[in-house]
C-alpha positions as CSV (number, residue, x, y, z in Angstrom):
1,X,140.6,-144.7,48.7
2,X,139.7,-142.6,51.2
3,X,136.7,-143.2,53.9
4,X,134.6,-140.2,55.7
5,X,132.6,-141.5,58.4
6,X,129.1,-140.1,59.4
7,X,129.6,-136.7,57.5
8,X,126.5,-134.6,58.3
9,X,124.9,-133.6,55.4
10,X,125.6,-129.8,54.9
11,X,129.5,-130.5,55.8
12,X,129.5,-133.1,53.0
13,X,127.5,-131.1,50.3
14,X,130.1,-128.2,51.8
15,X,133.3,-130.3,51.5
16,X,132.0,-132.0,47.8
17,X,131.6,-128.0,46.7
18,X,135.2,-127.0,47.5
19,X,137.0,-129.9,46.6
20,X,140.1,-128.9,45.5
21,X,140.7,-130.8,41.6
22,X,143.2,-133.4,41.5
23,X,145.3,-133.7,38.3
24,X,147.4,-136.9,38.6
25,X,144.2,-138.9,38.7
26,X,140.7,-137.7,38.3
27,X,139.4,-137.6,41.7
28,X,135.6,-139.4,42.5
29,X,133.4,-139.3,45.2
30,X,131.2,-142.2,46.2
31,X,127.9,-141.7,48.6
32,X,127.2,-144.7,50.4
33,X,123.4,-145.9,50.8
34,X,124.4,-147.2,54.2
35,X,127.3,-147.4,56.7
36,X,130.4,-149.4,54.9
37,X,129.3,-152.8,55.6
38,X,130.2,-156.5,53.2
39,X,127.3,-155.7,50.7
40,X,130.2,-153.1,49.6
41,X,132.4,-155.3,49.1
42,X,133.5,-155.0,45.4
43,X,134.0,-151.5,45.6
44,X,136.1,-152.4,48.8
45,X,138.3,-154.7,46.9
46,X,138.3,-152.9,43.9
47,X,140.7,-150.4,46.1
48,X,142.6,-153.3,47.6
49,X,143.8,-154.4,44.7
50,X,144.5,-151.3,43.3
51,X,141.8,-151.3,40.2
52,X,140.5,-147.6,41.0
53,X,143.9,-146.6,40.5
54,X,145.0,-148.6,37.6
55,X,141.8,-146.9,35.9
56,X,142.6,-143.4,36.8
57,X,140.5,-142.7,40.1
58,X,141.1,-141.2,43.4
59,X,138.0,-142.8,44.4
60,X,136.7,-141.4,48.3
61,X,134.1,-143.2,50.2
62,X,131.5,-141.0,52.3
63,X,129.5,-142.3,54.2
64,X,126.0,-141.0,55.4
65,X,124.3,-139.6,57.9
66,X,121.3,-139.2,56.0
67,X,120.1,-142.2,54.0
68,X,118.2,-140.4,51.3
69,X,120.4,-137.8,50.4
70,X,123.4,-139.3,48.6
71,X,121.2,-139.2,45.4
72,X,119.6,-136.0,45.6
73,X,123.4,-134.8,46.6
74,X,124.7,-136.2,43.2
75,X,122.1,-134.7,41.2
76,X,123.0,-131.6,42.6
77,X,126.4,-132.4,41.3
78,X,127.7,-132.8,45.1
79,X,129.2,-136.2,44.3
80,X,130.0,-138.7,41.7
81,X,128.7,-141.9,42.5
82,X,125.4,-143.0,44.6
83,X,124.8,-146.6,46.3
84,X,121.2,-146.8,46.3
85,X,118.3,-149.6,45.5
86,X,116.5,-150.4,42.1
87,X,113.3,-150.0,44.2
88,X,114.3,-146.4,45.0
89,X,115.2,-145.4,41.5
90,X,111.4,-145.5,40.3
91,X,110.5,-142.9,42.9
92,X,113.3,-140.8,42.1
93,X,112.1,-140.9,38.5
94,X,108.9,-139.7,39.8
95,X,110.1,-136.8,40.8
96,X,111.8,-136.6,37.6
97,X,115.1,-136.5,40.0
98,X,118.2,-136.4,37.2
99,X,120.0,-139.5,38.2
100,X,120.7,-142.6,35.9
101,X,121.6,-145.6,36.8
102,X,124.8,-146.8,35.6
103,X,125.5,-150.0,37.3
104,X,124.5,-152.7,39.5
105,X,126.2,-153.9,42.9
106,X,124.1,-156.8,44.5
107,X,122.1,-158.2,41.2
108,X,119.0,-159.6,43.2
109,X,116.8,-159.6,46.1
110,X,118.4,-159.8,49.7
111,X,114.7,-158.8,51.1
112,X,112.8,-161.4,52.8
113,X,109.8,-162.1,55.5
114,X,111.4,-162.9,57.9
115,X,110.0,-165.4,61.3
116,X,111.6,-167.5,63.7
117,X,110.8,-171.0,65.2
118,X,107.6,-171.2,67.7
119,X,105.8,-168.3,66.3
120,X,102.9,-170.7,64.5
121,X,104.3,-169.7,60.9
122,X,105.7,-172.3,58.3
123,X,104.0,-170.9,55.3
124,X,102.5,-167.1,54.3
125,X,98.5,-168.1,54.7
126,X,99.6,-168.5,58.3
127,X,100.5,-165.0,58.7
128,X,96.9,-164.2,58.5
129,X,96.1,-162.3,61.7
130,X,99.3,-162.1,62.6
131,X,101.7,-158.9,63.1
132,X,104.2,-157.9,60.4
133,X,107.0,-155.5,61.4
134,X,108.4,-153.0,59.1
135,X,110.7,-150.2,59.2
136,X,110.3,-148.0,55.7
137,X,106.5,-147.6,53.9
138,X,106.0,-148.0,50.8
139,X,107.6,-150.5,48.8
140,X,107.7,-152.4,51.7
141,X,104.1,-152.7,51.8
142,X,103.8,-153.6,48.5
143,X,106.5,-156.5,48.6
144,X,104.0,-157.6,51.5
145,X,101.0,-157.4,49.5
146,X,102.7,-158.9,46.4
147,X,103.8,-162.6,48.6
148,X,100.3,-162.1,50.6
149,X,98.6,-162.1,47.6
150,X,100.6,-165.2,46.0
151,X,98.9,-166.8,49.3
152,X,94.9,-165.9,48.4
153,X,95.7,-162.8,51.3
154,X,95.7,-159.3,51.4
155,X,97.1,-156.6,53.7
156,X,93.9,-156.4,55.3
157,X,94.7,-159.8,56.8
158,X,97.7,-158.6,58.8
159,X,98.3,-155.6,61.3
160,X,101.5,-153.6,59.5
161,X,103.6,-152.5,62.8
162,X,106.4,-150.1,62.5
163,X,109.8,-151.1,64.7
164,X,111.7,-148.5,63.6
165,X,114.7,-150.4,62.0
166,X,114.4,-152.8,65.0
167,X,113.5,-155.6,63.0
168,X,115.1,-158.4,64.9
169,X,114.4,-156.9,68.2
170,X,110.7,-156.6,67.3
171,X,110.2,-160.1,65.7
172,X,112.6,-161.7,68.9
173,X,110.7,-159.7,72.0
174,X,107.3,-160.7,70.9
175,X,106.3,-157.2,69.5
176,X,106.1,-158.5,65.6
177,X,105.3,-161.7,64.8
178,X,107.1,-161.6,61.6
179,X,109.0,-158.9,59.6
180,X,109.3,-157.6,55.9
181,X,112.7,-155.9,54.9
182,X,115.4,-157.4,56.7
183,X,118.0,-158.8,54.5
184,X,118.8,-162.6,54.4
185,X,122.3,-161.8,54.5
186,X,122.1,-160.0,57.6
187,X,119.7,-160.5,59.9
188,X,119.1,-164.2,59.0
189,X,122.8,-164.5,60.9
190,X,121.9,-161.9,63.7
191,X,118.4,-164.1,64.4
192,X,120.9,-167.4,64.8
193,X,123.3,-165.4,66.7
194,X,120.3,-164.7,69.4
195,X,119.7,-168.2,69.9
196,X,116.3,-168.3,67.6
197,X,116.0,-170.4,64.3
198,X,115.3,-167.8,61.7
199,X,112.5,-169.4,58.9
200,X,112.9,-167.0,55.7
201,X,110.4,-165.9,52.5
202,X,112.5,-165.0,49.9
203,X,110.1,-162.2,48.5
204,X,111.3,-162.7,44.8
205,X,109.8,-166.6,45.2
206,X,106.4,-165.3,46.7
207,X,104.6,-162.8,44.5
208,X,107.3,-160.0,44.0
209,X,109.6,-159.4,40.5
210,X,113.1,-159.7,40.9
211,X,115.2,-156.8,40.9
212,X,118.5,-155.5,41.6
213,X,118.9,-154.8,45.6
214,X,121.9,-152.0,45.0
215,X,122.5,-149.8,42.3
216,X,125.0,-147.7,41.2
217,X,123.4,-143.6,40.5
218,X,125.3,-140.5,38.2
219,X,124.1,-137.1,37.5
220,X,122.2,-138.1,34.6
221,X,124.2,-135.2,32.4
222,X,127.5,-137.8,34.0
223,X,126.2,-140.9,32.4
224,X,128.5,-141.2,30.2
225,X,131.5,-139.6,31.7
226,X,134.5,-141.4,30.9
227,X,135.4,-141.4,34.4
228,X,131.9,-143.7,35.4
229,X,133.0,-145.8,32.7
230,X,136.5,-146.2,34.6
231,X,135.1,-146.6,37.7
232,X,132.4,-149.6,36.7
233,X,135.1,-151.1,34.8
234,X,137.4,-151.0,38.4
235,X,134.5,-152.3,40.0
236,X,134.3,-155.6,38.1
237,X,137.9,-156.2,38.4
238,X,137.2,-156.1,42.5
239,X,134.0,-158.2,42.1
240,X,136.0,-161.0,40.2
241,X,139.0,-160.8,42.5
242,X,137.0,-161.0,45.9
243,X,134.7,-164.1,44.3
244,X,138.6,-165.5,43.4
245,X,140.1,-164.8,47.1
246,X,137.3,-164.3,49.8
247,X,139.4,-165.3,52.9
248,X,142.2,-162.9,51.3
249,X,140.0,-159.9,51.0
250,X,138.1,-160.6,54.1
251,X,141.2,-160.2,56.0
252,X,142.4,-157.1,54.8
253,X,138.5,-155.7,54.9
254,X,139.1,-155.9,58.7
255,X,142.7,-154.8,58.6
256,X,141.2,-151.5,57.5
257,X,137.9,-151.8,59.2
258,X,138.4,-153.6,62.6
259,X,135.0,-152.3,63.9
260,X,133.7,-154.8,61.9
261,X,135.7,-157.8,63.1
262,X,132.6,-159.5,64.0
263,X,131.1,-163.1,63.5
264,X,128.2,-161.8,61.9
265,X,130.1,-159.2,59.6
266,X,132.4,-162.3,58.4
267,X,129.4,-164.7,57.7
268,X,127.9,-161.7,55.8
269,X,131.3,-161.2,54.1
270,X,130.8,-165.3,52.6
271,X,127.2,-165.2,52.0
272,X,126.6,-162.2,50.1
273,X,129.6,-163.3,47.7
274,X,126.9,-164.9,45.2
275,X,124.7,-162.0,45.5
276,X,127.3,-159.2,43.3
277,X,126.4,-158.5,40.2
278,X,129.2,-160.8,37.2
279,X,128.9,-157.7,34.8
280,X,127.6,-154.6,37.2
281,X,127.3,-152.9,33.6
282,X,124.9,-154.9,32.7
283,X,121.3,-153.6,32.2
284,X,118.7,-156.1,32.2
285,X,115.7,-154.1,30.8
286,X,112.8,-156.7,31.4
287,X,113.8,-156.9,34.6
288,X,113.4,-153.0,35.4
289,X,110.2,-152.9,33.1
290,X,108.4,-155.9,34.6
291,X,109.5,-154.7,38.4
292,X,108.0,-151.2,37.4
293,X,104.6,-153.1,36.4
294,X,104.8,-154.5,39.9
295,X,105.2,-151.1,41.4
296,X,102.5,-149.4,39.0
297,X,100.0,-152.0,40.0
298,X,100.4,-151.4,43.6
299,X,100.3,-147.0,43.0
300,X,102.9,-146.5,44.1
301,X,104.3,-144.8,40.8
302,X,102.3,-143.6,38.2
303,X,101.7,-144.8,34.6
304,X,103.5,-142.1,33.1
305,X,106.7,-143.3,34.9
306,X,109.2,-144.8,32.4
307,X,112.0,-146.0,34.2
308,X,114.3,-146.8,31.2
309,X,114.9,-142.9,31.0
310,X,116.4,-143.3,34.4
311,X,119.0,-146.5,33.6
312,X,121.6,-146.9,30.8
313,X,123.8,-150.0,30.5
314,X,127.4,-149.3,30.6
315,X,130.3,-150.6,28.4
């Protein structure tokens, strides 16, 4: 497997377009939702241990430089694969964007609220009045409004500031008095690592459905491309090895990766391991259909929205 790092987006779409076809094994491009961090991990390990191969697949890594683009780049047939979030893939099917989803990565929720010790809050009705710090509208606000409302409160009871990805920053300066969207995986770690004592919400246990936190997008004409087949059936072989050998995997993750030889990266690497999806094939349609009611109810897709023409399972 081979990693691109920060490709600007032109200069990917460019280099995707001219690819020159491999014959040995069928070559596939995966757009990352994010830099390559441990919420990748299966598809890490599935290329440790050699599963991309075994299945056919010269399997290159891209990530970034633009968030939203890797989907709207595979649709355009400028890629394979997407990473991207369940959330997401309702408002790509509102702009009747062709992409299907085909698998899942992390099978629930890393989102929470997110406070620390000292700030007055030890349960949602006391965030009324308070300051909530976000960094992407939308769905955000709505996950917000779902767990204020599971507390008798609404929006109009907090002031929604924007930090600008700074989450922890803004909740441990005093600018935010709480933030929605940092992921407890992550940022739980980094608010210990300053010194604070992080107190969590887990949004799926206050007001919001569950859902699948990262996805994996085709071309919906690509759905059922042998070679997605291949690659989701590689990527369970990598979820059951890293679950089998975390220490093992971990190990040769920063081998590869030594930028992210980090505390916080290696407690990320151990606590997202129950996270990954057992069968990323796996469709759960009540799932997608109740989280869609969510997102309905709030507006923020409309009724005509059917998500189930955007997600298939895959075998």
């Amino acid at each position: 497997m081979k990693l691109r790092k920060s490709l600007p987006i032109l200069g990917c779409a460019a280099m995707l377009m001219t690819a020159a076809p491999v014959y040995a094994q069928e070559k596939l491009t995966v757009l990352l939702d994010w830099f390559i961090n441990p919420d990748h991990a299966p598809l890490i390990v599935a290329e440790q241990i050699g599963a991309f191969k075994d299945a056919g697949l010269d399997v290159e890594i891209i990530q970034p430089s633009d968030p939203s683009m890797p989907p709207r780049l595979i649709a355009a047939g400028q890629g394979d694969i997407a990473i991207s979030y369940q959330p997401q893939l309702y408002m790509l099917a509102q702009e009747q964007l062709p992409v299907k989803r085909v698998a899942t990565l992390v099978d629930q929720p890393l989102n929470v609220l997110a406070t620390v010790e000292g700030k007055g809050i030890t349960s949602l009705e006391d965030l009324k009045g308070k300051k909530v710090g976000f960094s992407v509208s939308g769905v955000e606000e709505a996950t917000l409004g779902g767990m204020l409302s599971s507390a008798g409160l609404s929006l109009d009871d907090v002031e929604m500031v924007n930090v600008n990805f700074q989450l922890v920053a803004g909740l441990l300066t005093g600018q935010v008095d709480a933030v929605i969207g940092g992921y407890r995986n992550f940022e739980a770690t980094e608010i210990r690592e300053q010194g604070a004592t992080p107190i969590i919400f887990p949004v799926e246990e206050h007001g919001t459905p569950m859902y699948d936190e990262l996805i994996v997008l085709s071309a919906a004409d690509k759905s059922d491309d042998p070679k997605i087949k291949a690659f989701v059936a590689a990527l369970k072989k990598g979820t059951e090895y890293l679950r089998a050998h975390p220490q093992e995997t971990w190990e040769r993750f920063i081998k590869d990766y030594p930028d992210m030889n980090t505390d916080l990266y290696k407690t990320a690497w151990i606590d997202t391991l129950p996270f990954f999806a057992n069968d990323p094939g796996k469709l759960d349609v009540e799932r997608y259909e109740a989280y869609g009611a969510f997102l309905k109810e709030h507006k923020l897709i409309g009724e005509d929205v059917n998500v189930m023409d955007y997600a298939v399972e895959t075998e």
